[in-house]
N, C-alpha and C positions, 0 to 999 in steps of 0.2 A: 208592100209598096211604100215607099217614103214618097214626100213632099218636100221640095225646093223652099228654104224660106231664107233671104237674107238680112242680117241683123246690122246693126252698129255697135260698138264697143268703145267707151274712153279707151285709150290706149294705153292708159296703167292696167284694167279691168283685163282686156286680152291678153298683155301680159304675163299676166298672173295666171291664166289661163293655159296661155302655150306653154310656160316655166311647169305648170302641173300637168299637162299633156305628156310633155319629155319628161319631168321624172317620175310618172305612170307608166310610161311607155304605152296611152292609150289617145284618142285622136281627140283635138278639141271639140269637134262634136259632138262625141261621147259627155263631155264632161259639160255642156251644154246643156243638151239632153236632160241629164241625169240632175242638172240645177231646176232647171221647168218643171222635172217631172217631181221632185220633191218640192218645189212651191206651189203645185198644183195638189198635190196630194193632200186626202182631207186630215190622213197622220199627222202631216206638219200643221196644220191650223190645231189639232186636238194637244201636242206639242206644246206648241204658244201657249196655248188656255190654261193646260197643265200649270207651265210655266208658270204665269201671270196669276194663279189661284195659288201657288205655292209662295210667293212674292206679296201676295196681300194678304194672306196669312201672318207671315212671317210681321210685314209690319202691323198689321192687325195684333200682334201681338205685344208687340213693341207699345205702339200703344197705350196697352189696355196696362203695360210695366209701370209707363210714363204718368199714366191717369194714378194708378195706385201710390208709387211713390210723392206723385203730389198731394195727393189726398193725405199722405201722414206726412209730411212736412207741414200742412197747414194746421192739422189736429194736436201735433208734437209742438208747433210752436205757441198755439192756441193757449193747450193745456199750460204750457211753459208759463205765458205772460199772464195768468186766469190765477195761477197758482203763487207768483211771484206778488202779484199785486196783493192778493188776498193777506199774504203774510209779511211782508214787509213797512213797517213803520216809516210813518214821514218824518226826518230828522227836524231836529231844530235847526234855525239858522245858523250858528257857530259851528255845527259839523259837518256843514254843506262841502265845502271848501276841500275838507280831508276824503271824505264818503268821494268824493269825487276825481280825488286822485286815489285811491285806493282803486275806484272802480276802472280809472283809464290803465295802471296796474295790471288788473285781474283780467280785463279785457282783452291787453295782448299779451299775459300768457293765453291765452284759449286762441287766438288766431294763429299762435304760435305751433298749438298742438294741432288744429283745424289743418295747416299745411302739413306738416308732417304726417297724420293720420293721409291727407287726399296723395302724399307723394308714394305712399306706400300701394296706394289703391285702395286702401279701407275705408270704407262705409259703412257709416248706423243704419243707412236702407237695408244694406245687404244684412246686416245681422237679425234684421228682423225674417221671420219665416215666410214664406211667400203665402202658405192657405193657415190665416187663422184661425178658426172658430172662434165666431161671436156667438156668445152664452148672451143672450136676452136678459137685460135686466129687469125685478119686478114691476109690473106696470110700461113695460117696453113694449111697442107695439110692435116692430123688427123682427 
């Protein structure tokens, strides 16, 4: 036995309905039916969940790329300016002048190569491997 129910529909939404009835060759009803019964179904809710766990994963993952490659851009630049300082002399004042155009120079060749390298799609992130192995140094508590 069925039951009488009548609905309302935008008139784009029925539409699209009648348009998929005729080239079903099945009744709108049917196709009614068969949308309630799959939004009512606990399939479709386990569906979504699927979904939505596959989706936070996914950026869960993303993530944890994002967290990693900033964590060596901060350690790489660290090391960089820890290491630069360490070994670099303070000039006298009469070589200021030159040291300084040499360095605006050397500066944009490296932004020169920075854009090239990034048009090719090459990165120093990527060249690094994704699972390190960190060996403990002695007296490392890590």
């Amino acid at each position: 036995m069925r039951n009488r129910m009548n609905v309302y529909f935008p008139p784009e939404l029925l539409a699209q309905i009648t348009e998929l009835a005729d080239r079903k060759n099945i009744s709108r009803s049917a196709i009614v039916e068969a949308a309630v019964s799959s939004f009512l179904s606990p399939d479709g809710s386990d569906r979504r969940e699927a979904a939505f766990s596959r989706r936070l994963d996914r950026i869960s993952r993303q993530m944890q790329r994002l967290e990693r490659d900033l964590g060596l851009t901060a350690e790489t630049l660290a090391l960089f300016v820890r290491f630069w300082l360490t070994v670099t002399p303070p000039l006298p004042s009469d070589a200021q002048a030159a040291a300084q155009a040499k360095g605006r120079e050397r500066f944009e060749g490296f932004v020169e190569t920075l854009g090239r390298r990034l048009q090719k799609g090459q990165s120093f992130l990527r060249e690094i491997p994704e699972d390190i192995v960190r060996q403990p140094a002695d007296g490392d508590s890590n």
